[in-house]
C-alpha positions as a Markdown table, in Angstrom:
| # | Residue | x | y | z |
|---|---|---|---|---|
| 1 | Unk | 0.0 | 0.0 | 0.0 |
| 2 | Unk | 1.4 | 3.7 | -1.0 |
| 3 | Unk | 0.4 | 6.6 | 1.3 |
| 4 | Unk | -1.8 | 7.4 | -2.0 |
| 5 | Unk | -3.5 | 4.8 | -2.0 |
| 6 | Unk | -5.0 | 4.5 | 1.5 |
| 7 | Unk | -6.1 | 1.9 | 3.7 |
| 8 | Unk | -8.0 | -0.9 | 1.2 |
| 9 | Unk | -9.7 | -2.6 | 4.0 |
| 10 | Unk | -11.7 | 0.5 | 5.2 |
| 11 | Unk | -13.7 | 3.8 | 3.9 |
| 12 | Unk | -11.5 | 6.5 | 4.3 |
| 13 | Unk | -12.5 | 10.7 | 3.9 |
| 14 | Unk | -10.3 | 13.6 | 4.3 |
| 15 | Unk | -11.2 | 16.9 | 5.9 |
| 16 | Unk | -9.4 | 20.3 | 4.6 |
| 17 | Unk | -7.4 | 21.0 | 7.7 |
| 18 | Unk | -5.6 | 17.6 | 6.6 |
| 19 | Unk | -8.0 | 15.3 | 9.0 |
| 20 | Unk | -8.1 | 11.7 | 7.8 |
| 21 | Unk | -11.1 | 9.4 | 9.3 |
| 22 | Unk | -11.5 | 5.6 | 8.4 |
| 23 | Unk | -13.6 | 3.1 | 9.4 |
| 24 | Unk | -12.5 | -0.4 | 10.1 |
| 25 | Unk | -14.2 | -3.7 | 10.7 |
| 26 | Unk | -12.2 | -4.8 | 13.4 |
| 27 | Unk | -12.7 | -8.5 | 12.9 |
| 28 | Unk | -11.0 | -8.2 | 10.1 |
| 29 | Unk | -8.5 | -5.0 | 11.1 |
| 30 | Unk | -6.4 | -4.7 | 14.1 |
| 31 | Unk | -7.0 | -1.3 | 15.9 |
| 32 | Unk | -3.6 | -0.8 | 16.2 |
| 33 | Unk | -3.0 | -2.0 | 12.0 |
| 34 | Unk | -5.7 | 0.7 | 11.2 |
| 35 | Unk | -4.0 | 3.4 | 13.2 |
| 36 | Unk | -0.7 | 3.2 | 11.4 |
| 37 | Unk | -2.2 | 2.7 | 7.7 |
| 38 | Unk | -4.3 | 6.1 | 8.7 |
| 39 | Unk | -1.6 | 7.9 | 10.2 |
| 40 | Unk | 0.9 | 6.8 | 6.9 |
| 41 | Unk | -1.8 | 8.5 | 5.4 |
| 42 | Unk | -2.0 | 11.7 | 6.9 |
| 43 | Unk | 1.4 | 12.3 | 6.7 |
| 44 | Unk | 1.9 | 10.6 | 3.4 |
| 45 | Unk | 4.6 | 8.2 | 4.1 |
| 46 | Unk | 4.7 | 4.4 | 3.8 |
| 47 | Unk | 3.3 | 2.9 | 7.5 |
| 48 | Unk | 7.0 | 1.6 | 7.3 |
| 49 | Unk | 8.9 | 5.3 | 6.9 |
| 50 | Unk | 6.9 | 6.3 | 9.8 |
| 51 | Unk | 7.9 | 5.5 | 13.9 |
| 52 | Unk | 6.6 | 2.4 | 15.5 |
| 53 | Unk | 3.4 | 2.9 | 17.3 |
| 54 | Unk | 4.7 | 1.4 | 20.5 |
| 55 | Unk | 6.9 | 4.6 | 20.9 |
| 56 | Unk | 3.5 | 6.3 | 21.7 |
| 57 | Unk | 0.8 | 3.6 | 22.9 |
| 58 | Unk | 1.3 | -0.2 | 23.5 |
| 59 | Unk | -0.5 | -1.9 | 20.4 |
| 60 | Unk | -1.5 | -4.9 | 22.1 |
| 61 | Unk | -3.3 | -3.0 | 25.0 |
| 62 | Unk | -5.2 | -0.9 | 21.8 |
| 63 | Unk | -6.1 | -4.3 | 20.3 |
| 64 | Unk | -7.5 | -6.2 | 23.6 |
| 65 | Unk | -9.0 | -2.3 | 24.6 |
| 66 | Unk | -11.2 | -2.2 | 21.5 |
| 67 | Unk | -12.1 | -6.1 | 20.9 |
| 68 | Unk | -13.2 | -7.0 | 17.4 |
| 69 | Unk | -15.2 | -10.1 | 18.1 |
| 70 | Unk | -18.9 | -10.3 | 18.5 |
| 71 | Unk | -18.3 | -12.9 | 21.4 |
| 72 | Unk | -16.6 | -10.6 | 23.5 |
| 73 | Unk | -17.9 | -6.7 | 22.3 |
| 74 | Unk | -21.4 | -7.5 | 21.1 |
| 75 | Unk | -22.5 | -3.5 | 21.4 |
| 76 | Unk | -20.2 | -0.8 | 20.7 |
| 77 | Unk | -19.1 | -0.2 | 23.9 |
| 78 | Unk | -18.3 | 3.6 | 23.6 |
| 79 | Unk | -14.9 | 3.5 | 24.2 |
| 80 | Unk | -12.4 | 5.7 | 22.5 |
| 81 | Unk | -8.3 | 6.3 | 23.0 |
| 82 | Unk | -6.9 | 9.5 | 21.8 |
| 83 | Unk | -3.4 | 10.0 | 21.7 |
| 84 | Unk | -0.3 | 11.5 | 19.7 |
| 85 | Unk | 1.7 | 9.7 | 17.1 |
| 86 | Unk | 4.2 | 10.6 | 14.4 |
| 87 | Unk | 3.5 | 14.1 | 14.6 |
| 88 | Unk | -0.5 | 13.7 | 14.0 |
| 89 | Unk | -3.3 | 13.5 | 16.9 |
| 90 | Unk | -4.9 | 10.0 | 16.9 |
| 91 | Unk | -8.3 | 9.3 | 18.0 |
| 92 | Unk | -9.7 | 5.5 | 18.1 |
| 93 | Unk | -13.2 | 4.6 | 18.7 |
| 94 | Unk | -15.1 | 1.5 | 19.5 |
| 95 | Unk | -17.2 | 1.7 | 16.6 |
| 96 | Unk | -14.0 | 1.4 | 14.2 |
| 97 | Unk | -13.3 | 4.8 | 13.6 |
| 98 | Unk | -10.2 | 6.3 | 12.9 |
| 99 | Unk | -9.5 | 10.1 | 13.5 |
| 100 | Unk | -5.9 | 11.7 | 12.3 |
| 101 | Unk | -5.3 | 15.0 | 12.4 |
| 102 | Unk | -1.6 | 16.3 | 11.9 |
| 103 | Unk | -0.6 | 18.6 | 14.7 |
| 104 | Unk | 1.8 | 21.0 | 12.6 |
């Protein structure tokens, strides 16, 4: 995937102050997967030319925070993580959502 190109796996829209939001199923895309291929993105770099995510949030801990599977999340539970990553405010909902905005 090029930074043009997007994520594949979810619907992506762009705002004019350089926001990016995508949606994700997460049963079939890690939170912590979509946050990187939205962030690479926003800044327009390939996820790997950007830092690792673990320098600003544990991935596993995003993954088990915002469960994919019916069996263990059957409503959307509400919950939401915001943080700061490669130069861009993240935001990561429940309900699959993605929110990047770049912070300069």
């Amino acid at each position: 995937m090029t930074a043009s190109d997007g994520p594949k796996d979810g619907n992506r829209s762009s705002g004019v102050d350089g926001t990016v939001r995508t949606t994700f199923d997460w049963e079939a895309v890690a939170p912590s997967t979509a946050v990187v291929k939205t962030v690479s993105v926003a800044v327009d770099a390939e996820p790997t030319a950007i830092e690792p995510l673990y320098g600003a949030v544990d991935p596993e801990a995003l993954d088990r925070l915002l469960p994919g599977s019916s069996a263990t999340c059957p409503t959307d539970t509400g919950v939401s993580v915001s943080f700061t990553f490669a130069g861009c405010e993240v935001r990561v909902h429940s309900a699959g959502t993605v929110v990047v905005r770049p912070t300069g």
